[in-house]
Jmol script that loads the backbone (N, CA, C; Angstrom):
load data "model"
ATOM      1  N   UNK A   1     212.310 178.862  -7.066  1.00  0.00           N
ATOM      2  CA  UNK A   1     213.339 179.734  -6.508  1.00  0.00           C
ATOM      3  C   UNK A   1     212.787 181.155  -6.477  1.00  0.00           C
ATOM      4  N   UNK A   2     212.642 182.084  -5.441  1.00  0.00           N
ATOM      5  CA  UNK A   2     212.613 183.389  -4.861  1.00  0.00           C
ATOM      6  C   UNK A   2     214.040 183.975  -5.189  1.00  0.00           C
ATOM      7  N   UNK A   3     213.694 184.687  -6.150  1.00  0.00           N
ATOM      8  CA  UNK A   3     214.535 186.371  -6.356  1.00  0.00           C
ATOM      9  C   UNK A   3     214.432 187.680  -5.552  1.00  0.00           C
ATOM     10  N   UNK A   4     215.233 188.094  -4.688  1.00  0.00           N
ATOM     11  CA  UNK A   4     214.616 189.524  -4.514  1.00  0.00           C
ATOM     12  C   UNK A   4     215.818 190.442  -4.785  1.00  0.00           C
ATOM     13  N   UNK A   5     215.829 191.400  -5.216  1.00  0.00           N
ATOM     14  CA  UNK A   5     216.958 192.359  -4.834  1.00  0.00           C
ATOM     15  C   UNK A   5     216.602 193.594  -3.710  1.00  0.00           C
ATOM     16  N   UNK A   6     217.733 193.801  -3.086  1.00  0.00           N
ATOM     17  CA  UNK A   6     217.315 194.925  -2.266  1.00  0.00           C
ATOM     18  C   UNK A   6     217.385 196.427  -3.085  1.00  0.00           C
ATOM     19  N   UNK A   7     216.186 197.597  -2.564  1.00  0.00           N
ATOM     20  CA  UNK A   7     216.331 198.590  -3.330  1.00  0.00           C
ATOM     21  C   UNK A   7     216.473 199.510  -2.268  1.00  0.00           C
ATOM     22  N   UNK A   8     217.917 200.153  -2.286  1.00  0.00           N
ATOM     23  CA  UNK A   8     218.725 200.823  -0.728  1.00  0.00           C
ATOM     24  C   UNK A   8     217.891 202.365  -0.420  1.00  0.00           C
ATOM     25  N   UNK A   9     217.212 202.243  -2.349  1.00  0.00           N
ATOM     26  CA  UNK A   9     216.628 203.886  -2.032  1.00  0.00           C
ATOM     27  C   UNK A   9     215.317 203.750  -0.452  1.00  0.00           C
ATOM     28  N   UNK A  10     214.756 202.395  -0.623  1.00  0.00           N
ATOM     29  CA  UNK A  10     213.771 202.282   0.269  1.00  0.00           C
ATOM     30  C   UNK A  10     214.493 201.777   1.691  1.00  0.00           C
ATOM     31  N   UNK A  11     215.714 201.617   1.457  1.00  0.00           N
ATOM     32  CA  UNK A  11     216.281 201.424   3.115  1.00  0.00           C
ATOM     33  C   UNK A  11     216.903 202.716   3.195  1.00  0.00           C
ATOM     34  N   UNK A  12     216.455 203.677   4.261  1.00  0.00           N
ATOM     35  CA  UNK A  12     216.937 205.143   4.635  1.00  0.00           C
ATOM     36  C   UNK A  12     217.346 205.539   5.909  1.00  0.00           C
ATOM     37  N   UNK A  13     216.501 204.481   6.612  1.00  0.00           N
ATOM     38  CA  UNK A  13     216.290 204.299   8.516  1.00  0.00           C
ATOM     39  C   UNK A  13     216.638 203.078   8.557  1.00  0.00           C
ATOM     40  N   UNK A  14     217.112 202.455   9.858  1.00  0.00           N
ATOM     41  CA  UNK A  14     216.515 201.215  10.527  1.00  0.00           C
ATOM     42  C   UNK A  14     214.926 200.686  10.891  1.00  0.00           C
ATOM     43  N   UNK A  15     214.454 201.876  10.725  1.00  0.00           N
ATOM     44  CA  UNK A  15     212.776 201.487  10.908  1.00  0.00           C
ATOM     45  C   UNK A  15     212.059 201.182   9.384  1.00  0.00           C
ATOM     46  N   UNK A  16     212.653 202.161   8.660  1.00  0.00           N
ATOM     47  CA  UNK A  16     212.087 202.047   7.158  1.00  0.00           C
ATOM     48  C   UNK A  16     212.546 200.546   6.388  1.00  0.00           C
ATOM     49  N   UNK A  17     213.665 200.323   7.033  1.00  0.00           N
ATOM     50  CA  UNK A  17     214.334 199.512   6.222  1.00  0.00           C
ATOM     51  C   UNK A  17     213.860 197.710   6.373  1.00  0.00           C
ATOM     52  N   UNK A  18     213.517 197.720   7.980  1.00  0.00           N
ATOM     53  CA  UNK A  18     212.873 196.727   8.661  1.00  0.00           C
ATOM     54  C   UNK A  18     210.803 196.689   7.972  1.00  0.00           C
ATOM     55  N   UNK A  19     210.568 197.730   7.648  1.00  0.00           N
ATOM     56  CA  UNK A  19     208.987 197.925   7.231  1.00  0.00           C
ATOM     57  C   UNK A  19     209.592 197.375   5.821  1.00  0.00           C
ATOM     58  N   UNK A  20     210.481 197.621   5.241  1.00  0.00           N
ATOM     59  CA  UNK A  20     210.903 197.453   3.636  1.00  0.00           C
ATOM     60  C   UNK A  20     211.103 195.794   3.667  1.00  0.00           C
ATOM     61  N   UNK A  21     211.705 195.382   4.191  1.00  0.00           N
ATOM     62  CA  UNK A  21     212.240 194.033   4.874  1.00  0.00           C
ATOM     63  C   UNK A  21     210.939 193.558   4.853  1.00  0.00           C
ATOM     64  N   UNK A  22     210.084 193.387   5.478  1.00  0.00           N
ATOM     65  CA  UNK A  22     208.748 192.486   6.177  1.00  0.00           C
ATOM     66  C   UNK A  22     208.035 192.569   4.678  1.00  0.00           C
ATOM     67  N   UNK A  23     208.095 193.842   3.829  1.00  0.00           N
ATOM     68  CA  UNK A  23     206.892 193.506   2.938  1.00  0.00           C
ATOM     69  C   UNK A  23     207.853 193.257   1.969  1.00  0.00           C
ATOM     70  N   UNK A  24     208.860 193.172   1.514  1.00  0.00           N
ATOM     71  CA  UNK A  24     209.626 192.696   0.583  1.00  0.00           C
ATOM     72  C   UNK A  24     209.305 191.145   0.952  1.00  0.00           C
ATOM     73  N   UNK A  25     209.876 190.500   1.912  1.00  0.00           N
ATOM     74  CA  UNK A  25     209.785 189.183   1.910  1.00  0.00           C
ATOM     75  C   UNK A  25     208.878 188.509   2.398  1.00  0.00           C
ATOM     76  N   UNK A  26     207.490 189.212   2.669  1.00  0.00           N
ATOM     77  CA  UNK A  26     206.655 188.672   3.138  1.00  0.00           C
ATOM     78  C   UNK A  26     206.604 187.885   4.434  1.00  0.00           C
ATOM     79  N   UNK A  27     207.646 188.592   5.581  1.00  0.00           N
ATOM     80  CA  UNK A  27     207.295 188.134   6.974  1.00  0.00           C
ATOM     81  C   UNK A  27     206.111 188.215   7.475  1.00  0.00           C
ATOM     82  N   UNK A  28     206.234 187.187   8.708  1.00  0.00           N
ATOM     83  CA  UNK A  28     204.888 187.828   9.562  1.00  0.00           C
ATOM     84  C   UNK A  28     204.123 189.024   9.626  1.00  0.00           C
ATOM     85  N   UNK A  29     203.260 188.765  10.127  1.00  0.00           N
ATOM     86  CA  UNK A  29     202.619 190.265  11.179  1.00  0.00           C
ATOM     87  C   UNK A  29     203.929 190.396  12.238  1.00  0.00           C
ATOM     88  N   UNK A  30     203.896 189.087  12.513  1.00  0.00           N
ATOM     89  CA  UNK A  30     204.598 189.285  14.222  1.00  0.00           C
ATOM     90  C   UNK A  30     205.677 189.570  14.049  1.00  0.00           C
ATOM     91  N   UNK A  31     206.354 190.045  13.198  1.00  0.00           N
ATOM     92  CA  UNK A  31     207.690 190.702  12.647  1.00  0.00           C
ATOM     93  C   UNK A  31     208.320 191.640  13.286  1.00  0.00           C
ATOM     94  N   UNK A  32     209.106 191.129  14.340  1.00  0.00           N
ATOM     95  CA  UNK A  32     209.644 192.488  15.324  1.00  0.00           C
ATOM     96  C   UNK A  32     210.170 193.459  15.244  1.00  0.00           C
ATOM     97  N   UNK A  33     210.766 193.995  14.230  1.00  0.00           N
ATOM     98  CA  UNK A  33     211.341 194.958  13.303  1.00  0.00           C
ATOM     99  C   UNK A  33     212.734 195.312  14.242  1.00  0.00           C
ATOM    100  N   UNK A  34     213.631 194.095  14.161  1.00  0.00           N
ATOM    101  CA  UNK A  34     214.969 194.510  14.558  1.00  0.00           C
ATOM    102  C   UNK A  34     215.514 193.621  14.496  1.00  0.00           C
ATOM    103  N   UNK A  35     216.872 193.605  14.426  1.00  0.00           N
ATOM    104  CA  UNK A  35     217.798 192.541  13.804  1.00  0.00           C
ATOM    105  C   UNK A  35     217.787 191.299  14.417  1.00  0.00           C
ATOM    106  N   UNK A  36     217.379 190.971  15.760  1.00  0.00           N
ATOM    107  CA  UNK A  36     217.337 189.572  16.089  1.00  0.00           C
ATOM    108  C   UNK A  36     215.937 188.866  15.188  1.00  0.00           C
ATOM    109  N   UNK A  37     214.733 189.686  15.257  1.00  0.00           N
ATOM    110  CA  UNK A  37     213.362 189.399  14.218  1.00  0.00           C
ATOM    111  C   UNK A  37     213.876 189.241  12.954  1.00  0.00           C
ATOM    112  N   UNK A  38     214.947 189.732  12.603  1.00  0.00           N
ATOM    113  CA  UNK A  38     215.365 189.346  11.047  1.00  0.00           C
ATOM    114  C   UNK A  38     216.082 188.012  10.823  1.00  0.00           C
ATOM    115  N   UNK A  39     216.672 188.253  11.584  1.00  0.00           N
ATOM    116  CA  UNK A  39     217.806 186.626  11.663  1.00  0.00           C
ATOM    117  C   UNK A  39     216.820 185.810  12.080  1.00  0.00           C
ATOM    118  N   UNK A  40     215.592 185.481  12.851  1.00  0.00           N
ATOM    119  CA  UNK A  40     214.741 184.906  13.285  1.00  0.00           C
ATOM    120  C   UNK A  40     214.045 184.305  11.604  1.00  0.00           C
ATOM    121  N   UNK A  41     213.513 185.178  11.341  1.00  0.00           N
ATOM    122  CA  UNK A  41     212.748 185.164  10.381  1.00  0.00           C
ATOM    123  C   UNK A  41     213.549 184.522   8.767  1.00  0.00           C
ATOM    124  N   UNK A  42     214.609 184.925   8.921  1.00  0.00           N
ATOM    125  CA  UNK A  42     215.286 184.546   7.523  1.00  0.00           C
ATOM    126  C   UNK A  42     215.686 183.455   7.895  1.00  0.00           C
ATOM    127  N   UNK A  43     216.027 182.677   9.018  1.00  0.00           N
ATOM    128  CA  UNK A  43     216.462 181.272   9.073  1.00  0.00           C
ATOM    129  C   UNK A  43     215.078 180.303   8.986  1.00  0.00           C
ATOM    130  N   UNK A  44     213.783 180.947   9.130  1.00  0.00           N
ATOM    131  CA  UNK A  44     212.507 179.886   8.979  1.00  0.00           C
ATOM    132  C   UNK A  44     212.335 180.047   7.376  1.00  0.00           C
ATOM    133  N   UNK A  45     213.045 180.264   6.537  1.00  0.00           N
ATOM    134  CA  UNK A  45     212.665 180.646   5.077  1.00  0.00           C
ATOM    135  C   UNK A  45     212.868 178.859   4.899  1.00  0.00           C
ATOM    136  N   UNK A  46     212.094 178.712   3.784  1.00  0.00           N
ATOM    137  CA  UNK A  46     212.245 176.953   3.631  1.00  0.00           C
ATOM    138  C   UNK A  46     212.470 177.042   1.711  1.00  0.00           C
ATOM    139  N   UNK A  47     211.716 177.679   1.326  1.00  0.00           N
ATOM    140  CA  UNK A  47     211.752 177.826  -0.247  1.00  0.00           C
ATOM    141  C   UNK A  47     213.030 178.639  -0.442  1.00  0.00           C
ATOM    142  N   UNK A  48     213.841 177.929  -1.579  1.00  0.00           N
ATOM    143  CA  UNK A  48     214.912 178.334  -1.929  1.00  0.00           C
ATOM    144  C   UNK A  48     215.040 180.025  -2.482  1.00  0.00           C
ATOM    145  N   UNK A  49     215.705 180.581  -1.944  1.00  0.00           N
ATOM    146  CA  UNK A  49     215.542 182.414  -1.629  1.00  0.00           C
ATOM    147  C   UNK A  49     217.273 182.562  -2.112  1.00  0.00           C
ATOM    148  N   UNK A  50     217.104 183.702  -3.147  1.00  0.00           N
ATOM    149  CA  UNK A  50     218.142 184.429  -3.319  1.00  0.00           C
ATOM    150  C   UNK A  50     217.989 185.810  -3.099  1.00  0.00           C
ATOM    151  N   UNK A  51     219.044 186.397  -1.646  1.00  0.00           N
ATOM    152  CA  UNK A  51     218.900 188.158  -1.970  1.00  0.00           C
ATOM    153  C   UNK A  51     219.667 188.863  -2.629  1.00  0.00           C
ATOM    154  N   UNK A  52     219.571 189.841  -3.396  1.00  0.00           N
ATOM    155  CA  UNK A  52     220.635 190.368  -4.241  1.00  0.00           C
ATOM    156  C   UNK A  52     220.944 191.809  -3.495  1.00  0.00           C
ATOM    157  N   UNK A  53     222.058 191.756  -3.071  1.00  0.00           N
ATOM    158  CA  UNK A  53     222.845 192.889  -2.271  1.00  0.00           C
ATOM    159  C   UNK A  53     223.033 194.077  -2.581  1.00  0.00           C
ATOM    160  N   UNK A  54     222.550 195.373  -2.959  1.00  0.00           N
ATOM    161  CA  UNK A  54     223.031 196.157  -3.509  1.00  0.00           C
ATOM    162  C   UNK A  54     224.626 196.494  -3.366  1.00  0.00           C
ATOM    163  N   UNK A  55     225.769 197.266  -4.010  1.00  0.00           N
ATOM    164  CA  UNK A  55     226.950 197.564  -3.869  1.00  0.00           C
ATOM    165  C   UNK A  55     226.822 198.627  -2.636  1.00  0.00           C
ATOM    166  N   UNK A  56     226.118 199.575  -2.743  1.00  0.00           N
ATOM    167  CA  UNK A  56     225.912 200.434  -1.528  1.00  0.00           C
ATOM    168  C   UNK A  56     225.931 200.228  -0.745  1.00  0.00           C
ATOM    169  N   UNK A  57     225.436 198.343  -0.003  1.00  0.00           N
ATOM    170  CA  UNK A  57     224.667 197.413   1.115  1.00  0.00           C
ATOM    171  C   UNK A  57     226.278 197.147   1.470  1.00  0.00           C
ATOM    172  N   UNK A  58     226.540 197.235   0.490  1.00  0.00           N
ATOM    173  CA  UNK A  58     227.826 195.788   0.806  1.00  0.00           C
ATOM    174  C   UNK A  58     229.439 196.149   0.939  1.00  0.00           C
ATOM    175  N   UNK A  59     229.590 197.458   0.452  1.00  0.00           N
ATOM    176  CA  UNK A  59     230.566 198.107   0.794  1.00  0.00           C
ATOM    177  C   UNK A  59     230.168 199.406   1.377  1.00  0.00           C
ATOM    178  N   UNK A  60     229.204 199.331   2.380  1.00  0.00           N
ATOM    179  CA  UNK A  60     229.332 200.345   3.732  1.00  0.00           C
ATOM    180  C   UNK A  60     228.899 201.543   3.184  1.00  0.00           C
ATOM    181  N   UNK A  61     229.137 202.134   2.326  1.00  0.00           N
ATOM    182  CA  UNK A  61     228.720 203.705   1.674  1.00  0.00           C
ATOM    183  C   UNK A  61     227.084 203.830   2.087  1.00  0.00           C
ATOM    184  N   UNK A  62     226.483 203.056   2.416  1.00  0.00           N
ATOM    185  CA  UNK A  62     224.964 203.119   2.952  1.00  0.00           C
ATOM    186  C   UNK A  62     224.163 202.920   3.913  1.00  0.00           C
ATOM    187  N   UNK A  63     223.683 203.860   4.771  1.00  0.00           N
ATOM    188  CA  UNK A  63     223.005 203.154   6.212  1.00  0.00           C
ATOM    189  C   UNK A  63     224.117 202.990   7.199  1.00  0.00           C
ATOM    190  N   UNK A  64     225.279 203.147   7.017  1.00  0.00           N
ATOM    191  CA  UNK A  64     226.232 203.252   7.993  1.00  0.00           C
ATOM    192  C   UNK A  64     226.651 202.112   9.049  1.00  0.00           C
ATOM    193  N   UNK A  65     226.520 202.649  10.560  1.00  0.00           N
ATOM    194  CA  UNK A  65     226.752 200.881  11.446  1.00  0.00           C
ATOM    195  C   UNK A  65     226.015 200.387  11.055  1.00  0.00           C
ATOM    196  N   UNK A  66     224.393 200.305  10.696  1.00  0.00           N
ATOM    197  CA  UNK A  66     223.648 199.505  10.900  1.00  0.00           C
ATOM    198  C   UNK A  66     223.260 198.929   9.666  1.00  0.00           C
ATOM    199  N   UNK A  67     223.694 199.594   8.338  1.00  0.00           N
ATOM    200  CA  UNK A  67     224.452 198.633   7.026  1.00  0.00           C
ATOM    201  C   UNK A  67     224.878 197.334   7.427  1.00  0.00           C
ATOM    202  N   UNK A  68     225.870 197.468   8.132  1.00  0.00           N
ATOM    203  CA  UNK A  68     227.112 196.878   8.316  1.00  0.00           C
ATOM    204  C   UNK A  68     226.465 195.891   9.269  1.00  0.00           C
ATOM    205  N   UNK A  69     226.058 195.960  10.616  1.00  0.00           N
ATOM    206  CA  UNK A  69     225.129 194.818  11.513  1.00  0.00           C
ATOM    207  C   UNK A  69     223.862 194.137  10.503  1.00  0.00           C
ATOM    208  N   UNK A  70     223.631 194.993   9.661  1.00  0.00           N
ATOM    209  CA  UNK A  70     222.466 194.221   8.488  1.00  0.00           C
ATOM    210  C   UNK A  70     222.833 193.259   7.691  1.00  0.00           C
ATOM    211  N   UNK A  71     224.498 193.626   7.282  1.00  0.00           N
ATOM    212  CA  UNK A  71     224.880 192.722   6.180  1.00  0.00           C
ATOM    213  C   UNK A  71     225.483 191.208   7.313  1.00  0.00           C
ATOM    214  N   UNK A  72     225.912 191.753   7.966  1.00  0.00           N
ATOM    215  CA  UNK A  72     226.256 190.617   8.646  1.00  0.00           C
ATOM    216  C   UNK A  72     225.278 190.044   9.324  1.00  0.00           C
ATOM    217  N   UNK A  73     223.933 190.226   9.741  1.00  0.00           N
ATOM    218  CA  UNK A  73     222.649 189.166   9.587  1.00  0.00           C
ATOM    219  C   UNK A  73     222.564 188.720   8.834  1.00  0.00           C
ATOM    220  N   UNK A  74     222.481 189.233   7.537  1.00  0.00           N
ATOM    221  CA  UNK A  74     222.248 188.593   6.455  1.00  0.00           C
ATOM    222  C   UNK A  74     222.835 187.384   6.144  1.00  0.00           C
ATOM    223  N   UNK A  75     224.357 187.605   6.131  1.00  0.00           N
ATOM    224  CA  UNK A  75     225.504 186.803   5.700  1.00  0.00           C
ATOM    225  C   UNK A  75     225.496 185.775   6.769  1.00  0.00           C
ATOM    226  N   UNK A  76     224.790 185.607   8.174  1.00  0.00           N
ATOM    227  CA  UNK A  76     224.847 184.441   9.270  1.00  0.00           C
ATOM    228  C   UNK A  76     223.869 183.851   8.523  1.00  0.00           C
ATOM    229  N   UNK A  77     222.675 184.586   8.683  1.00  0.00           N
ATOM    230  CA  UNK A  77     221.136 183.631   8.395  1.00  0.00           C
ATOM    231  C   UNK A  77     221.764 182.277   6.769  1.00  0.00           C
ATOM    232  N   UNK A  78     222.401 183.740   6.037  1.00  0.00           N
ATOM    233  CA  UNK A  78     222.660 182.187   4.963  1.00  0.00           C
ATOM    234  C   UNK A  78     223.699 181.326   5.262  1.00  0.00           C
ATOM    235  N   UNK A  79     224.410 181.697   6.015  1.00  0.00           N
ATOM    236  CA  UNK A  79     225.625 180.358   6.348  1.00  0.00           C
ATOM    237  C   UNK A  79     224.044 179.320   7.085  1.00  0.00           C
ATOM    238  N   UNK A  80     223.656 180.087   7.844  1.00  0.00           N
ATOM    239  CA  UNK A  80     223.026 178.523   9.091  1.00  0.00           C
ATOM    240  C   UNK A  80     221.598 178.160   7.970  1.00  0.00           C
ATOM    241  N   UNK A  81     221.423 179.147   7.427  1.00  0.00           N
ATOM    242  CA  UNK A  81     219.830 178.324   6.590  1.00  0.00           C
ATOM    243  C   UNK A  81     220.188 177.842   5.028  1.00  0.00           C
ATOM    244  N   UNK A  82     220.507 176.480   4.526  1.00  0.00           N
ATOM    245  CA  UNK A  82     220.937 176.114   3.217  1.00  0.00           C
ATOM    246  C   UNK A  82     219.709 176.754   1.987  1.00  0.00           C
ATOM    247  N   UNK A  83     218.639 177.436   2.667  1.00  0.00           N
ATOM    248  CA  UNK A  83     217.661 177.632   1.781  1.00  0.00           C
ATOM    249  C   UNK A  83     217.497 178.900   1.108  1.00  0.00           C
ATOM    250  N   UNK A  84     219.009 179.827   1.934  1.00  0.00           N
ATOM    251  CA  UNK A  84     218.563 181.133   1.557  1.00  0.00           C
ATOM    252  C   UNK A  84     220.309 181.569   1.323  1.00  0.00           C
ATOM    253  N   UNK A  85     220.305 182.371  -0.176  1.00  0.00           N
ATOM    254  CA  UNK A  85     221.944 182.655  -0.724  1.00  0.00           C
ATOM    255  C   UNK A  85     222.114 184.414  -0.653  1.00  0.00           C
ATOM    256  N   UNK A  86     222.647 184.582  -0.797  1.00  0.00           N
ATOM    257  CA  UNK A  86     223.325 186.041  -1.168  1.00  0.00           C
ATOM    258  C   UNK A  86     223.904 186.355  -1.947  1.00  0.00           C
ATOM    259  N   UNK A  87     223.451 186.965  -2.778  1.00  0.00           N
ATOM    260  CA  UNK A  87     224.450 187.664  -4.084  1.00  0.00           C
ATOM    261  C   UNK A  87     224.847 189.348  -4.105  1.00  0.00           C
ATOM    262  N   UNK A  88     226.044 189.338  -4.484  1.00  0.00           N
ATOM    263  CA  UNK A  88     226.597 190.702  -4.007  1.00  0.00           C
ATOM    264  C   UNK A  88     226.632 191.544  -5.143  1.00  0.00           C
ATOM    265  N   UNK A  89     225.720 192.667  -5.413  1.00  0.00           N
ATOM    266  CA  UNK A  89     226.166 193.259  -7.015  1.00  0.00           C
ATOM    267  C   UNK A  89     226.771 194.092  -7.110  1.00  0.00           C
ATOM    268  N   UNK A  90     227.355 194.208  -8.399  1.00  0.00           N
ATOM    269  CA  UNK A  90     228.341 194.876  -8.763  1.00  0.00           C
ATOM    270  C   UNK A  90     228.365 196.773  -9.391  1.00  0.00           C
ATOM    271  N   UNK A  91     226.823 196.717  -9.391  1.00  0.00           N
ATOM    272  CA  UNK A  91     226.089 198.076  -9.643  1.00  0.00           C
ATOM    273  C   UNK A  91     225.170 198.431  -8.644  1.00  0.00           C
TER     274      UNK A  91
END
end "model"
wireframe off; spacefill off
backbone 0.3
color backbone group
């Protein structure tokens, strides 16, 4: 089982956050750095993957719309991929 937590200080941009993304989870090269490349990429995950959400991520106070279009990639890729969960924290 794969642990990661997200660390929001390194998501600041949509560009930073997508470069943070690829080397956090070890995507491709070919990693398109935008939300369809993410949902792409997190549904080919096969090894059982937990992400841990920061509170910032998850109640909006961070990154703004595109928080909010992030968390809800997130939250599709694990409904359609049984291999990958979400945990929401509380700090």
């Amino acid at each position: 089982m794969r642990e990661f937590t997200l660390d929001i200080n390194k998501m600041t941009s949509p560009a930073k956050t997508h470069a943070y993304l690829k080397e956090l989870l070890h995507f491709p090269e070919y990693y398109g750095g935008n939300l369809d490349a993410l949902h792409d990429c997190l549904g080919e995950i096969t090894t059982p993957t937990i992400i841990k959400i920061p509170k910032e991520l998850a109640d909006g106070t961070r990154l703004g719309a595109f928080g909010a279009r992030l968390l809800k990639v997130l939250r599709i890729a694990a409904e359609e991929n049984s291999a990958l969960q979400l945990r929401m924290l509380d700090k």
